[in-house]
Each structure stands twice: as C-alpha cells, then as structure tokens.
C-alpha positions as CSV (number, residue, x, y, z in Angstrom):
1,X,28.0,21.1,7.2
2,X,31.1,22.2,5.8
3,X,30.0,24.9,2.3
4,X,31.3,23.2,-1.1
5,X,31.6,26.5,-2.6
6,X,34.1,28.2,0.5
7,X,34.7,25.6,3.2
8,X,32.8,27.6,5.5
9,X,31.7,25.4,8.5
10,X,28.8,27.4,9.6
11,X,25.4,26.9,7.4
12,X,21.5,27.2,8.0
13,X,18.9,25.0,6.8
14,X,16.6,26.8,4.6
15,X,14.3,23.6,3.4
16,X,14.1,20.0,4.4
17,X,11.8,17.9,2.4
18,X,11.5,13.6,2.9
19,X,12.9,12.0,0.0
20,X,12.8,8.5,-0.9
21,X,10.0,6.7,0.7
22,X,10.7,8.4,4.1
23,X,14.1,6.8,4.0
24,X,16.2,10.2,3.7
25,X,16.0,13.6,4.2
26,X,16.8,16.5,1.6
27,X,18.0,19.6,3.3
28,X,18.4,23.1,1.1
29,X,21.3,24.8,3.0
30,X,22.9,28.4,3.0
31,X,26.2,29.0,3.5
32,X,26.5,31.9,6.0
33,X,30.2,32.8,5.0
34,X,29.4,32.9,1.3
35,X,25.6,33.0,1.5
36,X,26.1,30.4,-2.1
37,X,22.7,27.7,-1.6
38,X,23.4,23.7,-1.4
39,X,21.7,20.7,-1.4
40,X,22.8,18.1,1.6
41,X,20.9,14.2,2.1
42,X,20.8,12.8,5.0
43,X,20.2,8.4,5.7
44,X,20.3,6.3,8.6
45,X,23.1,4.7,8.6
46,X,23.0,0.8,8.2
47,X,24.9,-2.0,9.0
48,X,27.8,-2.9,5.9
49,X,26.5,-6.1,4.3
50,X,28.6,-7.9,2.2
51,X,27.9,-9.4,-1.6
52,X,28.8,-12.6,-2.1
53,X,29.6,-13.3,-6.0
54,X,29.2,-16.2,-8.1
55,X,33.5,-16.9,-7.7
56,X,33.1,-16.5,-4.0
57,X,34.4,-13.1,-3.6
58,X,33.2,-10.7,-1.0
59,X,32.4,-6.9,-1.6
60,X,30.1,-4.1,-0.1
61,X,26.7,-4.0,-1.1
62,X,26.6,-1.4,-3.8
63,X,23.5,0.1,-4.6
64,X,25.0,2.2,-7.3
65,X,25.8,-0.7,-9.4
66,X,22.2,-2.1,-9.4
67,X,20.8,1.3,-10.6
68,X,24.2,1.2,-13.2
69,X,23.0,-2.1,-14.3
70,X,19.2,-1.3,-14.0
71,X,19.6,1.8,-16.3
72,X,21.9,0.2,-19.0
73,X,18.6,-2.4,-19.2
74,X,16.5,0.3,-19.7
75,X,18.0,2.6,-21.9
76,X,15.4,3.8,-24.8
77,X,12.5,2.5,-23.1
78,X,9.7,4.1,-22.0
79,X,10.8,4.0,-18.1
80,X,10.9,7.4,-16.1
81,X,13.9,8.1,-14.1
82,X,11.3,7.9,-11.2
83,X,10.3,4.7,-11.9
84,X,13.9,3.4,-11.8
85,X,14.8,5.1,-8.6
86,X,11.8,3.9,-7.0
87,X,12.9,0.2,-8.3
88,X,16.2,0.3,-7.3
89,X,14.9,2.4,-3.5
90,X,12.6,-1.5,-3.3
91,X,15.6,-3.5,-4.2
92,X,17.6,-2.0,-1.7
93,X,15.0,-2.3,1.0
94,X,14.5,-6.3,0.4
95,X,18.1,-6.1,0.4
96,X,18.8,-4.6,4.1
97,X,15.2,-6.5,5.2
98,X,16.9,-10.0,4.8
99,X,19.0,-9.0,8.2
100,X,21.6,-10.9,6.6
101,X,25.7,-10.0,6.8
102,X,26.0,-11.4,3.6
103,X,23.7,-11.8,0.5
104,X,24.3,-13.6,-3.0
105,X,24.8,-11.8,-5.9
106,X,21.4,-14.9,-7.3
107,X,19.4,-13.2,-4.6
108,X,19.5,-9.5,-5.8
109,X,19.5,-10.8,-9.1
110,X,16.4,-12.2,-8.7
111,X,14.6,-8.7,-6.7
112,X,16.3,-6.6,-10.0
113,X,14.5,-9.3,-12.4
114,X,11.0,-9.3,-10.5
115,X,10.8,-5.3,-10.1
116,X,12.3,-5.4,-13.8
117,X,9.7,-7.5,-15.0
118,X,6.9,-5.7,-13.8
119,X,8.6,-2.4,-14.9
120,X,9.2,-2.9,-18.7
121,X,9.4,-6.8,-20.3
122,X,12.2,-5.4,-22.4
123,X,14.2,-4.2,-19.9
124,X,13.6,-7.1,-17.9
125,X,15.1,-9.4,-21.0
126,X,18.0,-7.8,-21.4
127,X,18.8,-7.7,-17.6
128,X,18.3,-11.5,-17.6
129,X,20.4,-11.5,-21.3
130,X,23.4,-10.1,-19.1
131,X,22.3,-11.6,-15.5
132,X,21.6,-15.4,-16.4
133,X,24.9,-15.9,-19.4
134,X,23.0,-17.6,-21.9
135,X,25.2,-20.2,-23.5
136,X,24.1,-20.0,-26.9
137,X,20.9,-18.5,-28.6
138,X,18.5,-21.7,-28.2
139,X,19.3,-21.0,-24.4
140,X,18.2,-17.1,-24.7
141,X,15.5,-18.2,-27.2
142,X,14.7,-20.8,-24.7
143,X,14.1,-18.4,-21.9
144,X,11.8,-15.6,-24.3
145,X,9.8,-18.8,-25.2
146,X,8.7,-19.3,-21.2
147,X,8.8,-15.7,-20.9
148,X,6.1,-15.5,-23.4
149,X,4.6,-18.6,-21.8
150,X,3.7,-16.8,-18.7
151,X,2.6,-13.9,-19.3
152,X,0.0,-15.9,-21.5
153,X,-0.9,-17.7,-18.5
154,X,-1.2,-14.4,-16.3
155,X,-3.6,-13.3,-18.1
C-alpha cells in the first residue's frame, strides 16, 4: 500500500478492525520509509450495476449519492451519523441482493423511504418532498394526510 504522506511502497499493518456489518475491513498502517500512521479500507469487490433513471438514462450505482441525499433529509434532526451510515450500509445491501445488472432509480427510492421512515418521519417527508415531485401543495398535503393515516393505523 503505497504511503500518502511519502509514496513509500513498503507499509505494515498495525490494526485491522471489521467495519460495516462485516462488509469491510479497516486496517491502521505504518509507513516504514516515513514511519507517518494511515488508515486503508478494504471491500469485496462487486459486480458494476447500473441505475436506470426515470428519462432512461444509465449510470453506476452510486452509493455516495444516496447518503448525499439521505443526509440533506436529515439535516437538524435528531439522527446520529451512525444511524445514517447503517441506513445507507442496508440500502446498499438490498441493492447488490436483487442480483440484478440494472436497478430503477423507483426501486432505491422506495429502500431510502422505508429505512427513512422508520429512521425519523421528518426526514422521511422531506426525502419523499424531493423523491416523489409533488405537483402542487394539495398533492404534498395529500401525501402528509395518508402519512398521518398510517401511522394511526400502526398503532
């Protein structure tokens, strides 16, 4: 593992510790041309899938852009920074389960809303605000209504 401080190819590994659900591996490394200390992850590698958005268009799955998307919906709530990145870990394992090339953009939609609205109903709104377009405010006011509606009927 090449050192970020000197570019010195040579490095021991002074820690490893499993990260993320078992999914990764964190490894505390020292350079031994600088002796500087860095952190490396390491992740199985998986099979590129492809998103397919609402226009048609193909990209790579992005995991990045959920947890962009996931932490503009929860900004000034009361959601830890664990919480989201044990959300967005789920999301991306439903995504890579449905051993599919290509997924819709509806589909992860739909994980981000259910882990959203289990996480925070606030949150979860203004995902859906952004995710489902409302037309007007009836539409929006529409959606709190049935919102409301079942969580009444949950419990």
């Amino acid at each position: 593992m090449k050192c970020v401080y000197c570019g010195n190819k040579e490095s021991k590994v002074i820690d490893s510790r499993v990260v993320e659900e078992d999914c990764s591996i964190r490894r505390r490394r020292e350079c031994l041309g600088c002796g500087q200390r860095f952190t490396t992850y390491e992740k199985v590698e998986t099979t590129p899938i492809l998103v397919v958005k609402t226009n048609g268009e193909r990209e790579l799955f992005n995991i990045n852009k959920i947890k962009t998307g996931i932490l503009k919906a929860c900004e000034k709530r009361p959601v830890s920074m664990r919480e989201i990145d044990m959300l967005v870990a789920d999301i991306e394992k439903k995504v890579y389960n449905l051993a599919e090339e290509e997924v819709q953009t509806k589909k992860i939609g739909e994980f981000v809303m259910e882990g959203l609205k289990e996480l925070d109903e606030v949150a979860y709104v203004r995902f859906a605000s952004v995710y489902k377009q409302f037309k007007d405010i009836s539409t929006f006011f529409d959606f709190i209504n049935e919102f409301e509606a079942n969580l009444k009927n949950m419990k």
